[in-house]
Structures are given as structure tokens and as C-alpha cells.
C-alpha positions as CSV (number, residue, x, y, z in Angstrom):
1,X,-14.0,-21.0,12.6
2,X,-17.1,-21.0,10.7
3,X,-20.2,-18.1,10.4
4,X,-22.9,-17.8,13.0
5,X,-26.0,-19.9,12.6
6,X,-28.1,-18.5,9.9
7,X,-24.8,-16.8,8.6
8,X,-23.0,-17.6,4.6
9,X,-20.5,-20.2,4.1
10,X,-17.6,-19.2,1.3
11,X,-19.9,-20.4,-1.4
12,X,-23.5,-19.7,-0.2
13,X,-25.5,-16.5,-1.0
14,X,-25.7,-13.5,2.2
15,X,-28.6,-12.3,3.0
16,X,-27.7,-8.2,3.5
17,X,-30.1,-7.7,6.2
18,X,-28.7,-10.4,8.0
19,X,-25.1,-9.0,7.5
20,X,-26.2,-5.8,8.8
21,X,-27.9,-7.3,12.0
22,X,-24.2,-9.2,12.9
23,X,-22.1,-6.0,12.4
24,X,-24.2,-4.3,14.6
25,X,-24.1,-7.1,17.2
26,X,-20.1,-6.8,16.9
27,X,-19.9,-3.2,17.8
28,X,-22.5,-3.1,20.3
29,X,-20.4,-6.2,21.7
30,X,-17.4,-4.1,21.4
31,X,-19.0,-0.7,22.3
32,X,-17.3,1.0,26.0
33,X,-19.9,3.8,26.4
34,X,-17.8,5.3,29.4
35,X,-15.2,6.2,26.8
36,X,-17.4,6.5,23.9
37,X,-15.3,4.5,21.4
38,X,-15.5,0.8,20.6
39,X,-12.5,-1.8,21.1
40,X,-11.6,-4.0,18.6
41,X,-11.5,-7.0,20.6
42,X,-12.7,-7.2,24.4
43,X,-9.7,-9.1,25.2
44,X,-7.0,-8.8,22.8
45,X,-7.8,-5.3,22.0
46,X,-9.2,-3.8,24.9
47,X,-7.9,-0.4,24.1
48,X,-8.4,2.3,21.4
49,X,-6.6,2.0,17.9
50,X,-6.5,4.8,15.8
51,X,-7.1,3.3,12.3
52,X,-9.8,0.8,13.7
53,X,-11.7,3.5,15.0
54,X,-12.0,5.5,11.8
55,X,-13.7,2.7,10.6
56,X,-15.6,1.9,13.4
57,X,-16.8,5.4,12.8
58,X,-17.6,5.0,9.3
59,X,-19.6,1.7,10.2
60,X,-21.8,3.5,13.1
61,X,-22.3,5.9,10.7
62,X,-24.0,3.6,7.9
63,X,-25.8,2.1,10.7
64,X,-27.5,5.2,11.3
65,X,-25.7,5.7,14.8
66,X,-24.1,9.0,14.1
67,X,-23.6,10.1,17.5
68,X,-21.4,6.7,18.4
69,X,-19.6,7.9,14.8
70,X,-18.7,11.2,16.1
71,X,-18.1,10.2,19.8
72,X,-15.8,7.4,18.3
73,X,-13.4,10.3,16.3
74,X,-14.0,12.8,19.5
75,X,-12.2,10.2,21.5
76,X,-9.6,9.1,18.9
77,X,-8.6,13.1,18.8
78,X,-8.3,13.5,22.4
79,X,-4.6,12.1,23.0
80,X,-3.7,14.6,19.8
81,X,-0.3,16.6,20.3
82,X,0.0,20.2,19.5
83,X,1.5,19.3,16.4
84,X,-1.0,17.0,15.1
85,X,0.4,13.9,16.0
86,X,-2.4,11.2,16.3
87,X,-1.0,8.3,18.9
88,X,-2.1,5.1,17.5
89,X,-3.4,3.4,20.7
90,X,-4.4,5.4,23.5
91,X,-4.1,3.2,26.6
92,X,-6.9,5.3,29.3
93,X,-7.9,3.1,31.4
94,X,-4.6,1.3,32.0
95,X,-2.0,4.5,31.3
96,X,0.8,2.1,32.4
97,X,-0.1,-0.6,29.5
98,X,3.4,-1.1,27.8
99,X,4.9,2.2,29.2
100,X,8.0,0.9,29.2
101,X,7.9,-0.3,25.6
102,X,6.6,3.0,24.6
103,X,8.4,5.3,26.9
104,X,5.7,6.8,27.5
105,X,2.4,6.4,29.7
106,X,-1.2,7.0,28.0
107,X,-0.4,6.5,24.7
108,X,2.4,5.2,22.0
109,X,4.6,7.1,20.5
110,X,4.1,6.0,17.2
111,X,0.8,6.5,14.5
112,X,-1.3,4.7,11.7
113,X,-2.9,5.6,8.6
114,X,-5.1,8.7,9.0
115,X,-8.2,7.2,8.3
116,X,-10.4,9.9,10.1
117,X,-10.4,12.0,6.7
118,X,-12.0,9.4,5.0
119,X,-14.0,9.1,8.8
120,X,-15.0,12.4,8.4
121,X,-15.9,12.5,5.0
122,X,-18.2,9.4,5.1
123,X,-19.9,10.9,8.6
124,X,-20.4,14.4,6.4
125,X,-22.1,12.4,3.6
126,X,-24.8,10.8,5.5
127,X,-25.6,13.8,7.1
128,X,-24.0,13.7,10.5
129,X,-22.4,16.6,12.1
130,X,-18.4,17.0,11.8
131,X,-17.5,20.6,12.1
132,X,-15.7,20.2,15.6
133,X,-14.1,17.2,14.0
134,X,-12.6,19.6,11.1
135,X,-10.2,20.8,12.8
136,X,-8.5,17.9,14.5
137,X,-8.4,16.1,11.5
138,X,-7.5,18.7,9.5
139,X,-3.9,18.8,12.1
140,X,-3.4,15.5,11.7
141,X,-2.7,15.2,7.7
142,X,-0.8,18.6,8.2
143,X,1.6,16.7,10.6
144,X,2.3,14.0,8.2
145,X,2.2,16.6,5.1
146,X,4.9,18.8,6.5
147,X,6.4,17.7,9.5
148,X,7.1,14.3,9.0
149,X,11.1,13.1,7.2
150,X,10.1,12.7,3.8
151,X,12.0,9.8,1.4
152,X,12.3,10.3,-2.5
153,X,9.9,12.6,-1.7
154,X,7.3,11.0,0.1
155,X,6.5,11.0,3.5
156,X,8.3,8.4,5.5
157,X,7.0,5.9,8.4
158,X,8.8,6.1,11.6
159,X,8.2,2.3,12.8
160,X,6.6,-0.5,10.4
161,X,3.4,-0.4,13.0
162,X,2.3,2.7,11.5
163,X,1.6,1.2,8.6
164,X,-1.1,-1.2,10.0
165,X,1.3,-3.9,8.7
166,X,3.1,-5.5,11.5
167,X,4.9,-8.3,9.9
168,X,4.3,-7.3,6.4
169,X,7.1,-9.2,4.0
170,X,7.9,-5.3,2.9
171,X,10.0,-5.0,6.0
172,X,11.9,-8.2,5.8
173,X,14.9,-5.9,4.8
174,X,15.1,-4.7,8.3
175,X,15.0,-8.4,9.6
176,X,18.4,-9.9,8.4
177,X,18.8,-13.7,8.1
178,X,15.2,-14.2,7.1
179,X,11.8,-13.7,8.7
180,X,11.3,-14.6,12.0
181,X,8.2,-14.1,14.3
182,X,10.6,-13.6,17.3
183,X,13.1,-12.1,15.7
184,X,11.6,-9.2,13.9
185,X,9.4,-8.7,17.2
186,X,12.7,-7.9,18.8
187,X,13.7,-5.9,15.7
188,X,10.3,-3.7,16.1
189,X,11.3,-3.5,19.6
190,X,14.7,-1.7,19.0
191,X,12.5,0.4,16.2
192,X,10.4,2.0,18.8
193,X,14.2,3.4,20.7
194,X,15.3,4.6,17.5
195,X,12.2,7.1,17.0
196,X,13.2,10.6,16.7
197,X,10.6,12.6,18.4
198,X,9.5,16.6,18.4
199,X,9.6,18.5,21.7
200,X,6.0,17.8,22.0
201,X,6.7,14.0,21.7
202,X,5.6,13.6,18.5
203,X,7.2,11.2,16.2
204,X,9.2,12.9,13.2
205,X,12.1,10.3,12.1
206,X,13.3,7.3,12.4
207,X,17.5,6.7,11.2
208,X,17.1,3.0,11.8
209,X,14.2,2.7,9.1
210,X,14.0,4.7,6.6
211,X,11.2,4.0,4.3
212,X,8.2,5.3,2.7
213,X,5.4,3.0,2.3
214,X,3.6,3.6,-1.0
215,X,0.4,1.8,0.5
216,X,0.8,4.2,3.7
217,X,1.4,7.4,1.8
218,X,-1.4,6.4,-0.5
219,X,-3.9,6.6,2.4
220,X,-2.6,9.8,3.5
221,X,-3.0,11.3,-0.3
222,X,-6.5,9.9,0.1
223,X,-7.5,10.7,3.2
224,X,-6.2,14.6,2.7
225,X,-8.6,14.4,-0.6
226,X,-11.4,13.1,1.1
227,X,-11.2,15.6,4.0
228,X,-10.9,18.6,1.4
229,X,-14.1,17.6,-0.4
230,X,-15.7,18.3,2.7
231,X,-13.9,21.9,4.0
232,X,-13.2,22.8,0.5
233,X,-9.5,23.1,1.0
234,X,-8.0,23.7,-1.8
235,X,-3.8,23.8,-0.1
236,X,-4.5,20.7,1.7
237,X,-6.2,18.9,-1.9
238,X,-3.1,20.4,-4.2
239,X,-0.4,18.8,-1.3
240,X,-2.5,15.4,-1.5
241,X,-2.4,15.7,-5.1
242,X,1.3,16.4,-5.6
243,X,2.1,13.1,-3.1
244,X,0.0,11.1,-5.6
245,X,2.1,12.4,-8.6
246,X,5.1,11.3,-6.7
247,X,3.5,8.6,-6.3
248,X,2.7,7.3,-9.6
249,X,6.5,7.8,-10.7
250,X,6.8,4.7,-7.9
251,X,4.7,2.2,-10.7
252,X,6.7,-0.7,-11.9
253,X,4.7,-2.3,-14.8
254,X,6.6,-5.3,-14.8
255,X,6.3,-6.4,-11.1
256,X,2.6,-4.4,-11.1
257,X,2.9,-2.9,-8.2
258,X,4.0,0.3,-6.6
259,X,7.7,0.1,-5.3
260,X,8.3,1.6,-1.6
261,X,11.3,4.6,-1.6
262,X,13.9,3.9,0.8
263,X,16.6,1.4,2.3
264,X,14.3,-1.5,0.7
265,X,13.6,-0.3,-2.5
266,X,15.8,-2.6,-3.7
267,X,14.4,-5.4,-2.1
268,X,11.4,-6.4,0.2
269,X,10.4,-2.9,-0.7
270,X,9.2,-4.3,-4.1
271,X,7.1,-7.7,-2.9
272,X,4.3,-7.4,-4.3
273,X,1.6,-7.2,-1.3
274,X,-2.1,-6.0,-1.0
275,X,-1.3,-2.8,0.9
276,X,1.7,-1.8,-2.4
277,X,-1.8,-1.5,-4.9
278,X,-3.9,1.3,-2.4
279,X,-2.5,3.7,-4.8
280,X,-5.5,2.6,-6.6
281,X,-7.4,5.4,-4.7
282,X,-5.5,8.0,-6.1
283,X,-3.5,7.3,-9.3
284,X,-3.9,9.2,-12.4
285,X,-2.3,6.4,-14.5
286,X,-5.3,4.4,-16.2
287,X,-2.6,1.8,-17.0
288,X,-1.7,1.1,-13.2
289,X,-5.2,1.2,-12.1
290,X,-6.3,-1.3,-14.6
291,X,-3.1,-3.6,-13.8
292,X,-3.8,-3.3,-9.9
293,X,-7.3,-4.4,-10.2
294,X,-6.7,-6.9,-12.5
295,X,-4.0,-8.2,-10.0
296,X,-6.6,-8.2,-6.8
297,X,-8.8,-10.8,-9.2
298,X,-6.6,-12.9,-10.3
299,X,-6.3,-16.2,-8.5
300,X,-2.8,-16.9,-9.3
301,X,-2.1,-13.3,-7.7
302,X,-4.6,-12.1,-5.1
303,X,-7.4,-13.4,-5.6
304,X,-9.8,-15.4,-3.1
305,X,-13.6,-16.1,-2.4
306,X,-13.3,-14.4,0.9
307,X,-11.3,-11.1,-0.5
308,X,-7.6,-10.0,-1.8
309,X,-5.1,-12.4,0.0
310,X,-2.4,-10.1,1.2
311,X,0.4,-11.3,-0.3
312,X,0.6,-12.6,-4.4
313,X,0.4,-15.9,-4.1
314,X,3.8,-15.9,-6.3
315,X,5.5,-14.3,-3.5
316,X,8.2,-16.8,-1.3
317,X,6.9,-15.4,1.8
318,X,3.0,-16.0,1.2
319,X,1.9,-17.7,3.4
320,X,-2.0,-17.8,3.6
321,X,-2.8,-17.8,7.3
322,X,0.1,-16.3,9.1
323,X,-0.2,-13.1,10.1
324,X,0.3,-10.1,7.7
325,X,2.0,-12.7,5.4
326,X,-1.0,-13.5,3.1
327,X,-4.7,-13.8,4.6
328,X,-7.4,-11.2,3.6
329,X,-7.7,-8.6,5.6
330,X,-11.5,-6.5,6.0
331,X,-10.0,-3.4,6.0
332,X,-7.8,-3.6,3.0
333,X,-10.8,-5.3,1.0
334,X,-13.0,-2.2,2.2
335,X,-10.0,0.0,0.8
336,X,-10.2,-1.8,-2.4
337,X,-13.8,-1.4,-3.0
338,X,-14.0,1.8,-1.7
339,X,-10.8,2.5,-4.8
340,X,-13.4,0.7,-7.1
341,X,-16.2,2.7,-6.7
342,X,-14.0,5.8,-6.8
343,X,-13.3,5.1,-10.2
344,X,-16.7,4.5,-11.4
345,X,-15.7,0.4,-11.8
346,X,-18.9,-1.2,-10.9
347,X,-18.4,-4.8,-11.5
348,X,-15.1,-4.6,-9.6
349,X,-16.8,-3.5,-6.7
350,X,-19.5,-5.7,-7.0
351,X,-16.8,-8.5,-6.6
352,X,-14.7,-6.9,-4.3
353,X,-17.7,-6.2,-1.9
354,X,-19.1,-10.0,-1.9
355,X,-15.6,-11.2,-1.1
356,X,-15.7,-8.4,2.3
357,X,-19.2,-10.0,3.2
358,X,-18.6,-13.5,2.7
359,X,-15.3,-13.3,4.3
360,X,-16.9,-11.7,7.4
361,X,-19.6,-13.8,7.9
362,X,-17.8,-17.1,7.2
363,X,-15.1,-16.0,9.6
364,X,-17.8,-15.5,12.2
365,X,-16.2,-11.6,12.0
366,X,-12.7,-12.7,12.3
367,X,-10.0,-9.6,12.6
368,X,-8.3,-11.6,9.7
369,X,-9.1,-14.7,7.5
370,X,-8.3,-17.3,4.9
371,X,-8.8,-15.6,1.8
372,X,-9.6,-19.1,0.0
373,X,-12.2,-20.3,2.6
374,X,-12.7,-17.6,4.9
375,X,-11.5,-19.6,8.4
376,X,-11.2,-16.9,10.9
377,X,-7.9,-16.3,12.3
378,X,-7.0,-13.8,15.1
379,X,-9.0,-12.3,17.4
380,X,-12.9,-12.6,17.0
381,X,-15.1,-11.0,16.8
382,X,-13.2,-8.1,15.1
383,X,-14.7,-4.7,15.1
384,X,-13.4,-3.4,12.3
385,X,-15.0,-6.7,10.6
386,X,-18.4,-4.8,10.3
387,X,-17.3,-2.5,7.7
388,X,-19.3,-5.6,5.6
389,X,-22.2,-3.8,6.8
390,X,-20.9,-1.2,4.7
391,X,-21.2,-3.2,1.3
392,X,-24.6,-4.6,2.5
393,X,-26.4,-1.8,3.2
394,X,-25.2,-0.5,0.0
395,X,-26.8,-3.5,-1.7
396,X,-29.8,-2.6,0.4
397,X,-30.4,0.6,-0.6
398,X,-30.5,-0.5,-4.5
399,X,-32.3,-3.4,-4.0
């Protein structure tokens, strides 16, 4: 799949006003203004995703549409338990939409990374409105800071879905006898049944997979920093901080990368994948936060014209357009650039940004893509795809 006409190829220049124009065709394309979210795909995703719509949020936002930015959260927030729990797909207009699988209607019964802190955070910046969206927020890191099983310390996933993930190789432990597409979709299957859930339904355990993702807990730790710089919570910022610490201790310097806690930290639990370096965006170690961007460059690793492949290329299950296996992803090369920038590593960003926008465009705003050549793969357009209009308008407003 190639770029739109008028649109950058791998190796060509973008044009960042032209970038901006073809994320906002994508959402608008996207946009269900009955619900007041945006679907990540019309037809493969016609429903609500949590992590998706955080940054669908963040990109409305940039865009200057801050009421679709806080209607998107509003939304997201609306299937939220008592507890906190965020479901992460909230089936509406089709309650019945893998019920079974589920058992539940509405909603899942599982989560994803709590990107609305970030959300919130970015909305607060460019000055739109988020006190209702405080609160809700707010719940949701609580729920995964204290009442979600924790492993070696950090907190633990209940499924590999909430994650973002799917078929990362980090779970292959759980899928005996090798990968397999089939195989481990029947293993995630027998996952969902093994979910131990609160008496409000909220998902607290999970004996058949017990793991703690050091990408996933990363994104909590960052996500419960970003929110405090808004509300100024200084319990919820010292809990964030303290998961980071814990953390850090997870750094093997030979493999450079961050080894998962759990069943698997033995094996899959240390392949070295895109999602094992998000500590980036909260480390305190200088020597693993020059290591892991020095990994997301370098061609033999991660490295590709169109962004971070997902899985080092040295890795036996890369594989560079299956899925989860090793294409570049938009919303891990956002993360990145987003940890770059953080850090006050200009260049870095620079890179890491023209790799999200040519990636994008050459994909013709693919959900995934080659990281070498950019060829879109899955479902296009991609919502979530338009966060390159995040890195252009940046450009834009230095130019």
C-alpha cells in the first residue's frame, strides 16, 4: 500500500501541512458524532478502544478540535466501574458483540494501557478544559496502582490484550510448542475464563498468566506522572515514581532491555521488543536510557526508515510484517518520541518523529507497517495513525 497522491514515499521529503490535512481527513473519516468518539477503523474497528482513543484525543487536541478531545475521553470514561476499571472496548451500539467471549454484554472485561493521563495532560497543555475529566482518570491509575495483583512488585496484566500487544513474542511462554496464530488465539481465549474479577466486575488477577509487563507498567508510571503535573498530586506522583524505581532494578545491560517479572522472566519475558524499552519515559538510569535509544536507531536492532520495528531484528521470532512480531507500530513510535523529548534529546526526536510521518503517509495511514518501506499492513486508514500530525504540527510551529 503506498501514500495518497501528493503524499511522501519512504525516502522523499513531507510536506507538514500536508500531513496535518491527511490526519484530519482520517478522524473526520473515522469520527461517530452520535457517540462522540472516533473508531479506529469503520469496518474492522467499528467500536471504541480505550488506548486508541486517548490518542485520538491527544490528536483532536493538536488539531485545535478540543471539544471532539474531551467528548472522545467523556465517552471512553463512561463504561468506568466503581472501582476504576476502564473496559478496553466498549461495544454500544452492538452490546451483544462477543458477549459470549467476554461474558459480559457492553463491554470486555479486560483493559489497556491508561493512556488518558497522558490524554489529559496533553488536552490541559493546549489549553482545553479537563477538570470533569480529573476525576475519572484520576480512578483509573488508582485501580491499577492498588487494586490490581502485583508481581516482583509491579503491577501485573490480567490477559496479554491489555497490553496493546496481542501476539507479542513476550508471551510465547504461555503458547507451548511454539507460536502459532491459531493456537495462541485459542490460548488468549482460555485467558479471558481464567480472569479473576471484583464484585463490580472489574478485572483483579489472572492465575493462568502471571506477568508484569515492564512496557505496560511503564505507561502506567507515566501516565500517573503526567496526570499529577496537571492536579498537582503529589501521592499519586510518589506511587508512579516508586513503580519506576522498581522498575529500573528490571535493566539487563547485556540484553539492553527491561526484563518482564513473572512466569516468563526466564524466557519470552526477556526478547527484546519495542514495547520492553517504554521505560524510557521514566527511568532514572542515564545508562539504560542511552542504551534504549541507541537500540531504537540501530538498524541491526530496531531501526527502520518508517519507525522502530517491534521486534530486534536479532530476535528468532522477528518477523517484519506479521502482526505484533516486528512491524512499526504509530503509537509505539509516538511513545518513543514523546520519551525523547522528555529527556531533552532533540536529535533523537527529530529522527524518531520523521520515521512516525513517513511511516504514516507512505502506509497511506496504515494501523501498522513495514518499518523498512513503510507498506501498510492491517486495517487502513488507522485512526490512531494521525498522531503524525502530532510531530508535524510540532515542526510547524518552529518553522
Amino acid at each position: 500500500m503506498t501514500g495518497a497522491p501528493g503524499e511522501a514515499g519512504p525516502n522523499l521529503p513531507v510536506d507538514p501541512s500536508a500531513v496535518v490535512a491527511g490526519a484530519r481527513r482520517v478522524l473526520d473519516e473515522n469520527w461517530r458524532e452520535a457517540g462522540g468518539y472516533t473508531v479506529p477503523n469503520g469496518v474492522v474497528y467499528p467500536f471504541q478502544w480505550l488506548w486508541d482513543s486517548c490518542f485520538h484525543a491527544v490528536t483532536w487536541a493538536v488539531l485545535g478540535e478540543g471539544d471532539r478531545a474531551r467528548r472522545e475521553l467523556t465517552h471512553l470514561f463512561r463504561t468506568q466501574t466503581p472501582s476504576g476499571f476502564v473496559p478496553h472496548v466498549d461495544y454500544e451500539h452492538d452490546p451483544r458483540h462477543h458477549a459470549a467471549f467476554w461474558r459480559r454484554e457492553g463491554q470486555s472485561s479486560i483493559t489497556q494501557p491508561p493512556m488518558f493521563g497522558h490524554a489529559v495532560a496533553e488536552l490541559h497543555r493546549r489549553g482545553v478544559a479537563v477538570d470533569d475529566l480529573v476525576e475519572p482518570a484520576t480512578r483509573g491509575l488508582w485501580f491499577l496502582l492498588r487494586e490490581r495483583t502485583r508481581v516482583g512488585g509491579l503491577v501485573a496484566l490480567c490477559h496479554p490484550w491489555e497490553s496493546g500487544g496481542d501476539d507479542c513474542p513476550r508471551w510465547d511462554h504461555w503458547c507451548p510448542g511454539g507460536w502459532d496464530p491459531q493456537r495462541w488465539y485459542d490460548v488468549k481465549g482460555e485467558l479471558v475464563a481464567s480472569v479473576r474479577h471484583s464484585d463490580d466486575g472489574s478485572p483483579v488477577a489472572n492465575p493462568s498468566f502471571v506477568v508484569a509487563s515492564c512496557g505496560f507498567n511503564a505507561l502506567v508510571a507515566f501516565n500517573a506522572l503526567e496526570l499529577a503535573e496537571v492536579t498537582g498530586d503529589v501521592v499519586l506522583a510518589d506511587a508512579a515514581t516508586e513503580l519506576a524505581a522498581v522498575l529500573d532494578d528490571r535493566w539487563d545491560p547485556q540484553l539492553r532491555t527491561w526484563v518482564d517479572a513473572g512466569d516468563s522472566a526466564d524466557g519470552s519475558g526477556r526478547v527484546r521488543t519495542l514495547d520492553a524499552l517504554l521505560p524510557v519515559l521514566v527511568s532514572a538510569r542515564p545508562d539504560a536510557i542511552d542504551a534504549a535509544f541507541a537500540e531504537m536507531l540501530d538498524d541491526d536492532a530496531f531501526g527502520g526508515s518508517c519507525g522502530p520495528a517491534q521486534v530486534d531484528r536479532r530476535e528468532p521470532a522477528f518477523a517484519p510484517r506479521t502482526y505484533w512480531r516486528g512491524p512499526a507500530w504509530p503509537q509505539l513510535s509516538y511513545l518513543c518520541w514523546v520519551a525523547a523529548r522528555r529527556v531533552g534529546r532533540a536529535e533523537l526526536a527529530e529522527a524518531l518523529g520523521a520515521m512516525l510521518v513517513r511511516g504514516a503517509t507512505a502506509s497511506g495511514w496504515a494501523e501498522y507497517w513495514d518499518a523498512d518501506d513503510g507498506t501498510g499492513l492491517g486495517a487502513a486508514p488507522q485512526s490512531w495513525a494521525a498522531l503524525a500530525a502530532v510531530v508535524a504540527a510540532e515542526e510547524m510551529a518552529q518553522a
